[in-house]
C-alpha positions, 0 to 999 in steps of 0.5 A: 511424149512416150517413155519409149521415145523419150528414152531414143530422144534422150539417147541420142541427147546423150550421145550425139552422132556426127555433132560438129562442123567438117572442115573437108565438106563438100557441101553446106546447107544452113536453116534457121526457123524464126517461129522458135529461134532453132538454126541448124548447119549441116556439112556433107562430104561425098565420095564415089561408090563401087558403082561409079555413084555419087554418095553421101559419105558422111555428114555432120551437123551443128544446132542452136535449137532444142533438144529434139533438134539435136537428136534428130539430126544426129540420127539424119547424118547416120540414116543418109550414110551411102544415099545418093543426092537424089535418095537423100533429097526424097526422105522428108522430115518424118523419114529422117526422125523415123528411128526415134519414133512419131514425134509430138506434133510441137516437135515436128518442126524439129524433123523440118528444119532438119530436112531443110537444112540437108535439102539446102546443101544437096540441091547445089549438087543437082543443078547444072545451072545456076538460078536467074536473078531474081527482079526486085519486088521493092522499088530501090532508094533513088526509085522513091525520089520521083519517076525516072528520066532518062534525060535527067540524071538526079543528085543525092546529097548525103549530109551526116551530122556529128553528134553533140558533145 
């Protein structure tokens, strides 16, 4: 890592921008990546420009991960100030780590999680309907007892035993 980018990194360590939850959010967005253990929460608030747009007024973000997490959130919240939904949901992970300069390819994942967790609380904003149910993939309990009749109805016997003393 460059001592240049080190010193952006460890600045915005040093002082994080927008770092905490916002109880008047208008949306949410939390992601959680199980290859390092980081999770990251991301609260935006609108409002409505003099143009009669839609923007991101402010957002303020919560993350249980390291350190290059940390800043490159705190830098996202600044950067997606004044965006609309649709200009917010085009920066991807390398636009909104962009101030603190080329992140080292382990740290890349950082700028992901990031841009996953500011997707997840503006996609609800841009859809008019809500998703269909999804089929399961995997038969349910009472599936793997046996094929279904529809003349039968099964009976499950449920016996819990008590430990002993």
């Amino acid at each position: 890592m460059s001592d240049d980018l080190e010193k952006r990194i460890n600045e915005a360590i040093a002082h994080p921008k927008n770092l905490g939850e916002m109880d008047d959010a208008d949306s949410v967005g939390t992601v959680g990546s199980a290859d390092c253990g980081d999770m990251l929460r991301m609260w935006v608030k609108f409002k409505t420009d003099e143009k009669g747009r839609k923007v991101i007024d402010r957002a303020t973000f919560q993350t249980f991960g390291c350190e290059t997490a940390l800043a490159v959130a705190s830098v996202a919240t600044e950067l997606i100030a004044g965006k609309t939904v649709d200009e917010a949901l085009n920066m991807t992970g390398s636009d909104l780590s962009a101030p603190l300069g080329p992140l080292p390819p382990m740290k890349i994942h950082c700028a992901q999680l990031v841009e996953g967790a500011l997707r997840n609380a503006l996609v609800p904003q841009t859809t008019a309907e809500p998703a269909p149910p999804q089929t399961p993939v995997a038969p349910t309990l009472m599936d793997s007892f046996g094929p279904k009749s529809e003349s039968a109805e099964k009976k499950v016997n449920i016996v819990l035993k008590q430990p002993p003393n």
